[in-house]
BAFI-3210 file (N, C-alpha, C; in Angstrom, 3 decimals, decimal comma, padded with zeros to 6 digits):
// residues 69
n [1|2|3|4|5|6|7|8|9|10|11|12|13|14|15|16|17|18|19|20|21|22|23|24|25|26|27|28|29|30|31|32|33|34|35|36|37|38|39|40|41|42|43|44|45|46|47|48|49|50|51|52|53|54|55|56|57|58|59|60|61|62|63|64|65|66|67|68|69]
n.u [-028,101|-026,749|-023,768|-022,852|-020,516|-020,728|-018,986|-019,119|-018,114|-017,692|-016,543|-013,844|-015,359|-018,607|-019,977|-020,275|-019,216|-018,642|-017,257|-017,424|-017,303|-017,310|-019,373|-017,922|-016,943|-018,327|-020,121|-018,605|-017,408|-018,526|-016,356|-014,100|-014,942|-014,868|-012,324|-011,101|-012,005|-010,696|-007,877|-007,752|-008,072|-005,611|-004,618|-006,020|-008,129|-008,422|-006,904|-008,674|-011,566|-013,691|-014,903|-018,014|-020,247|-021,336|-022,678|-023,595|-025,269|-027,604|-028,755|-030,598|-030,805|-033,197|-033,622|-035,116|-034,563|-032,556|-031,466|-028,861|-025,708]
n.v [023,877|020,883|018,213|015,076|012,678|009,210|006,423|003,239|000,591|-002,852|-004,893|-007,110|-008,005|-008,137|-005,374|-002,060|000,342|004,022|006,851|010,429|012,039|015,882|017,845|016,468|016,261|017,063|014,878|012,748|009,409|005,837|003,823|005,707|005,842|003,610|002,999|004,898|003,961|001,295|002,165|003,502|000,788|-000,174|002,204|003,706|002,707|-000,361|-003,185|-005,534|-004,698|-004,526|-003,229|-001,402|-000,091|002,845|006,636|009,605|012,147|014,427|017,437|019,669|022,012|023,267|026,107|026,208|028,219|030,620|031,536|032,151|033,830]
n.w [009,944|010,750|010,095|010,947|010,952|011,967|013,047|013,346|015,316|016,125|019,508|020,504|022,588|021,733|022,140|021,112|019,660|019,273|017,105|016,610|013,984|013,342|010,466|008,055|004,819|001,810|000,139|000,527|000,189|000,532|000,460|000,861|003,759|004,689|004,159|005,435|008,307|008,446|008,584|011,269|013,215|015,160|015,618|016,597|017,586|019,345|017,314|016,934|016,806|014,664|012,041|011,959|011,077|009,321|008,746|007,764|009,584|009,348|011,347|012,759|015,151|017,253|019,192|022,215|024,496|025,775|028,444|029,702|028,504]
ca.u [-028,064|-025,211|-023,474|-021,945|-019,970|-020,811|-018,488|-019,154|-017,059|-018,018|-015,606|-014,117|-016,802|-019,960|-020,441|-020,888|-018,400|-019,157|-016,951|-018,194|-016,444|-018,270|-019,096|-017,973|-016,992|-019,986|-020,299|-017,526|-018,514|-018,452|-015,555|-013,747|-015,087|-014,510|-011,101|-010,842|-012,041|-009,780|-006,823|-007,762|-007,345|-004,147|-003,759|-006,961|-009,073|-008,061|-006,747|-009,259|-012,407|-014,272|-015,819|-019,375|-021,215|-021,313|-023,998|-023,718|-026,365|-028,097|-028,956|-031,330|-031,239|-034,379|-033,394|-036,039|-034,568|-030,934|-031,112|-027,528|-024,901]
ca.v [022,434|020,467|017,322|014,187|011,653|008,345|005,568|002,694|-000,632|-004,030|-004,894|-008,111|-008,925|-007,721|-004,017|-001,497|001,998|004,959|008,245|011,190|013,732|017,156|018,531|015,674|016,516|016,973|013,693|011,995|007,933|004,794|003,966|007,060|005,636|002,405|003,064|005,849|003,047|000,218|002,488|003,784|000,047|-000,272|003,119|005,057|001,534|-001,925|-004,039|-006,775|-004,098|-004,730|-002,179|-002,393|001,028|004,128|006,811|010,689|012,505|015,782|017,896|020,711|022,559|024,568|026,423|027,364|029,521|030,149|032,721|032,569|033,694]
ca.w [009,971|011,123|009,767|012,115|010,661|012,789|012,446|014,431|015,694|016,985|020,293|020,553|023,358|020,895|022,628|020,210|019,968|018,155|017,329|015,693|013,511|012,842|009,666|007,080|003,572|001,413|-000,876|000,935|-000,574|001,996|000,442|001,852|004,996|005,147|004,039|006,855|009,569|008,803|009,189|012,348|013,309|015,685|016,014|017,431|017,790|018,853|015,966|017,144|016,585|013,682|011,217|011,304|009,985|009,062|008,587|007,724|010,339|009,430|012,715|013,333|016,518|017,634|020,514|022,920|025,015|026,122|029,354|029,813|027,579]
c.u [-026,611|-025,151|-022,625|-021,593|-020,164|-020,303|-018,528|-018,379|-017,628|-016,599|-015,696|-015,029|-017,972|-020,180|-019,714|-020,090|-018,415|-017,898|-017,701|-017,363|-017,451|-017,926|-018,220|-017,676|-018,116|-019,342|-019,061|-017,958|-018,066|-017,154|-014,003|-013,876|-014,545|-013,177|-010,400|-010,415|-010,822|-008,422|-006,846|-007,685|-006,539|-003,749|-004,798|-007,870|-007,652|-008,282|-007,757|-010,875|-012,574|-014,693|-017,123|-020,406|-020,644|-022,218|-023,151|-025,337|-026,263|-028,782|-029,564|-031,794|-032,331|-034,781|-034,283|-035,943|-032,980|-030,718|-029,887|-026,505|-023,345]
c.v [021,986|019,392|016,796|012,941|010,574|007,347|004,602|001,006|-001,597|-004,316|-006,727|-009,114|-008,809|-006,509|-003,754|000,089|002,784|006,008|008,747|012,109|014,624|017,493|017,731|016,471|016,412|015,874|012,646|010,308|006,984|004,260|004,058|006,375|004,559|002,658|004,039|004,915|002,320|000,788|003,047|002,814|-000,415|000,810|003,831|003,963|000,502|-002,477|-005,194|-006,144|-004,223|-003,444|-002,810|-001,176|001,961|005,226|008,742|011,228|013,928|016,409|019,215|021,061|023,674|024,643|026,973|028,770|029,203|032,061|032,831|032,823|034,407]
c.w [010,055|010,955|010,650|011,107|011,876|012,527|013,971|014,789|016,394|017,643|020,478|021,519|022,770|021,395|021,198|020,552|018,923|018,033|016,020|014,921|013,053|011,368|008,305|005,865|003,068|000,425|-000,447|000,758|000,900|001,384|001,002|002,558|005,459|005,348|005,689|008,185|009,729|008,788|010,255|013,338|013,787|015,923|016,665|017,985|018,236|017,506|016,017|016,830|015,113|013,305|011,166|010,717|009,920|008,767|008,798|008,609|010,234|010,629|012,596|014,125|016,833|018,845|020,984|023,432|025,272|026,969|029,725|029,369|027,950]
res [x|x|x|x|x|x|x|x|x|x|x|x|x|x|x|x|x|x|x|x|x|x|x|x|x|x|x|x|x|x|x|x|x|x|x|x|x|x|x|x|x|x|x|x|x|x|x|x|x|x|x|x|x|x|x|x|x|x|x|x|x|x|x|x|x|x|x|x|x]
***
């Protein structure tokens, strides 16, 4: 099972931008996150991008088949 950090941004036209980081600290609080977002802010985001969620996503891949390796 695999963990995605999803942090997501309202743009000053209303569209909707996501990034993901893999693999998250375990118990990392919103907090943490928020705090994370609004310094990313002017330097990885437009300063005019809003914070608007956040959401830890658990992932389980069940690979059929994989003929090429």
């Amino acid at each position: 099972m695999a963990k995605r950090l999803i942090m997501s941004f309202i743009t000053s036209d209303g569209r909707s931008r996501n990034f993901q980081l893999q693999d998250p600290i375990d118990g990392i609080s919103a907090t943490d996150v928020q705090n994370l977002m609004n310094s990313m802010k002017g330097v990885i985001v437009p300063s005019d991008w809003q914070v608007d969620r956040a959401a830890v996503v658990d992932t389980t891949t069940n690979e059929l088949f994989n003929l090429v390796e």
